[in-house]
LUMVO-267800 format. One record per residue (C-alpha): residue number from 1; x, y, z. Coordinates in steps of 0.05 Angstrom, whole numbers. Layout:
{resi NUM | px X | py Y | pz Z}
...
This chain:
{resi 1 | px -1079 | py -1911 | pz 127}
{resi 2 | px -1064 | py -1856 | pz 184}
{resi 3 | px -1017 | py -1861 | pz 240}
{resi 4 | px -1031 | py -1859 | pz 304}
{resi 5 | px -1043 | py -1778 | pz 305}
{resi 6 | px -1069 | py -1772 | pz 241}
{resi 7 | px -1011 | py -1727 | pz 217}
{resi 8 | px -990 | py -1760 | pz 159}
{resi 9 | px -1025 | py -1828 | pz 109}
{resi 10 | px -1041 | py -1844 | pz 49}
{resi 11 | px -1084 | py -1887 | pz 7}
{resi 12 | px -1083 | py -1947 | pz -33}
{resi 13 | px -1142 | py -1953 | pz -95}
{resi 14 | px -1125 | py -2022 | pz -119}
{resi 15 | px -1051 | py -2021 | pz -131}
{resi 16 | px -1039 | py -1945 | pz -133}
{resi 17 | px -1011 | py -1906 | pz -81}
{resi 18 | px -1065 | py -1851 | pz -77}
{resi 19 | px -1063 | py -1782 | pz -19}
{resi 20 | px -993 | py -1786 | pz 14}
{resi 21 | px -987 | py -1730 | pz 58}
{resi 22 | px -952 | py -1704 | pz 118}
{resi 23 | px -961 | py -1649 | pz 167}
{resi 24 | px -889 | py -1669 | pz 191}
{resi 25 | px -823 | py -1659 | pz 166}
{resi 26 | px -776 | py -1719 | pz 158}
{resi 27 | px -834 | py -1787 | pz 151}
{resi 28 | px -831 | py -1781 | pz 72}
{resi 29 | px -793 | py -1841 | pz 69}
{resi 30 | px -819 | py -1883 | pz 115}
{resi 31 | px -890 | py -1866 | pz 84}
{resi 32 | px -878 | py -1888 | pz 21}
{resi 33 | px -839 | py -1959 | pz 50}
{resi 34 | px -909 | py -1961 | pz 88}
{resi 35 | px -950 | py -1953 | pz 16}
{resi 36 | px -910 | py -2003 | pz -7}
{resi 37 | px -918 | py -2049 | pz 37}
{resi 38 | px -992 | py -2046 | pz 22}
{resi 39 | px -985 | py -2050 | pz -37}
{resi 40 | px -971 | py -1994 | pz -79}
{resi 41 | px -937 | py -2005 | pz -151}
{resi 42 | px -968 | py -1936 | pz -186}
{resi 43 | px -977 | py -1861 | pz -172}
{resi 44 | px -978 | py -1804 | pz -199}
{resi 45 | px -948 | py -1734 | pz -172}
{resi 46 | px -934 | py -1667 | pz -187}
{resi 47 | px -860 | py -1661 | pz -214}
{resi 48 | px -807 | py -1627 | pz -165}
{resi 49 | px -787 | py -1656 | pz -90}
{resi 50 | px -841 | py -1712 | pz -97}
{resi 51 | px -805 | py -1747 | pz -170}
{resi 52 | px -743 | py -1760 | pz -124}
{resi 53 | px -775 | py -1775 | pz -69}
{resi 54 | px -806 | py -1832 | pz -105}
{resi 55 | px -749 | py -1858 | pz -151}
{resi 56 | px -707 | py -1876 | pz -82}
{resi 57 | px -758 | py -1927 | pz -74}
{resi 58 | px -755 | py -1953 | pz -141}
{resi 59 | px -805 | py -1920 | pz -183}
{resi 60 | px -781 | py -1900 | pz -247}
{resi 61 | px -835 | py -1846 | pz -288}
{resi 62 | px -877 | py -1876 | pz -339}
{resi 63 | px -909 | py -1813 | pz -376}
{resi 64 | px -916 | py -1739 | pz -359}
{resi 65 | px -980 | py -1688 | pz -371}
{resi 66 | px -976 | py -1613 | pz -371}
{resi 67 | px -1002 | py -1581 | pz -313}
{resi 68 | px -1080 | py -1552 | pz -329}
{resi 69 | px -1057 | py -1493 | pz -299}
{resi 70 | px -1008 | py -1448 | pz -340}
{resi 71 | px -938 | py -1455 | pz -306}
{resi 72 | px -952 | py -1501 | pz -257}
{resi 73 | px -916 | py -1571 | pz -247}
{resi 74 | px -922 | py -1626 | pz -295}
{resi 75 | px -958 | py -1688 | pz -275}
{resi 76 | px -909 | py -1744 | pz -266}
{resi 77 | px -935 | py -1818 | pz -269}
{resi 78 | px -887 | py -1866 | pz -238}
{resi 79 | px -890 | py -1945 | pz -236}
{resi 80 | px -841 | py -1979 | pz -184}
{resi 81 | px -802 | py -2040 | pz -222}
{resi 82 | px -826 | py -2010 | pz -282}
């Protein structure tokens, strides 16, 4: 899914919310209201800005992973209505 000048999307594989990005400041929201909407119940992210991001649309974390690269972020899997 892209809008209309492919500046921001995401994906959908089955029921997971899959490439969310932005070139724009300020459509996080909306983009994941959007993945919803289609359908999206499970992702995964790195932790920091994305984790809360997510959990004010309902996803709660279901298990974390250590980065594969020394110091980075952890891996966060989150599950809305989980």
């Amino acid at each position: 899914y892209l809008t209309s000048d492919r500046r921001s999307g995401f994906g959908i594989e089955g029921n997971e919310i899959v490439c969310l990005f932005s070139r724009d400041h300020g459509v996080g929201d909306w983009l994941v209201a959007a993945a919803i909407r289609s359908g999206g119940v499970r992702l995964n992210c790195f932790d920091g800005y994305l984790v809360n991001l997510y959990c004010g649309h309902g996803f709660v974390e279901t298990h974390r992973e250590p980065n594969r690269t020394p110091g980075g972020p952890d891996v966060v899997y989150m599950r809305r209505g989980a």
